[in-house]
C-alpha positions in Angstrom: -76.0 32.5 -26.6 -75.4 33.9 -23.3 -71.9 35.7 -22.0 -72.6 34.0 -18.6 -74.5 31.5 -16.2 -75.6 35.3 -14.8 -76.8 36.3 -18.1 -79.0 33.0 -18.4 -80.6 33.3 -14.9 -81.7 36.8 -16.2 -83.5 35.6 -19.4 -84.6 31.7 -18.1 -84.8 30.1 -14.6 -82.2 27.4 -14.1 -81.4 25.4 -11.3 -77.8 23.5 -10.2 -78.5 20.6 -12.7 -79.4 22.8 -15.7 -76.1 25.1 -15.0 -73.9 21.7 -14.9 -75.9 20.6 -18.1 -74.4 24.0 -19.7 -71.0 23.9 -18.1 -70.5 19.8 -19.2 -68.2 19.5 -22.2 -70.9 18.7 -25.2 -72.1 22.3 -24.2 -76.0 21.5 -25.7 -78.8 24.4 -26.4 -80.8 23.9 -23.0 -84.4 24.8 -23.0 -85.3 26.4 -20.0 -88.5 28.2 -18.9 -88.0 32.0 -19.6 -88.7 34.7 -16.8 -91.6 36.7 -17.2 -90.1 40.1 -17.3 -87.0 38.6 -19.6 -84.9 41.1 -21.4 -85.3 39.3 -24.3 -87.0 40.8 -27.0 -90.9 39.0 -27.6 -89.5 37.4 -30.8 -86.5 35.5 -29.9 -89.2 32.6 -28.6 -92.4 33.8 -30.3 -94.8 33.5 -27.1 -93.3 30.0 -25.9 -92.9 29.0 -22.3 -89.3 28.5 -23.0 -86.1 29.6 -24.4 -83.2 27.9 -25.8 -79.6 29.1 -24.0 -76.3 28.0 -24.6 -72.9 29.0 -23.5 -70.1 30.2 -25.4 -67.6 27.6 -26.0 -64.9 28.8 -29.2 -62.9 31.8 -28.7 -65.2 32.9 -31.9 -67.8 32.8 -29.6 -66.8 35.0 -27.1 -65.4 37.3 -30.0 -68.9 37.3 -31.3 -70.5 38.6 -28.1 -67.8 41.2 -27.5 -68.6 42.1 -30.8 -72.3 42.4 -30.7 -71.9 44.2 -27.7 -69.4 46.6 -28.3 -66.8 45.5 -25.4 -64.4 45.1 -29.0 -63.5 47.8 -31.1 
């Protein structure tokens, strides 16, 4: 899960049809080719050419990221 469509193009590349793909209502898990020099840690998609992203779309979501990364006290 990923705060923003910023926050994806850091980790994957995506063009204007994978970005409305995350923005549409079903909000799916998109696989998208990761960059080479991701910030991702190695394990998150074990050596594959690709990494699953998603958008946060429940307030628990966006709770969940504060959370995690510490913008919630």
């Amino acid at each position: 899960m990923f705060r923003d469509i910023g926050s994806v193009r850091v980790a994957g590349r995506i063009n204007a049809a994978d970005e409305a793909i995350l923005r549409s209502p079903p909000a799916p898990v998109l696989l998208v080719p990761a960059r080479l020099r991701s910030p991702l840690a190695p394990s998150v998609s074990a050596g594959l050419p690709t990494v699953g992203v998603f958008l946060p779309y429940t307030p628990l979501h966006r709770m969940l990221l504060d959370r995690a990364t510490g913008r919630w006290s």
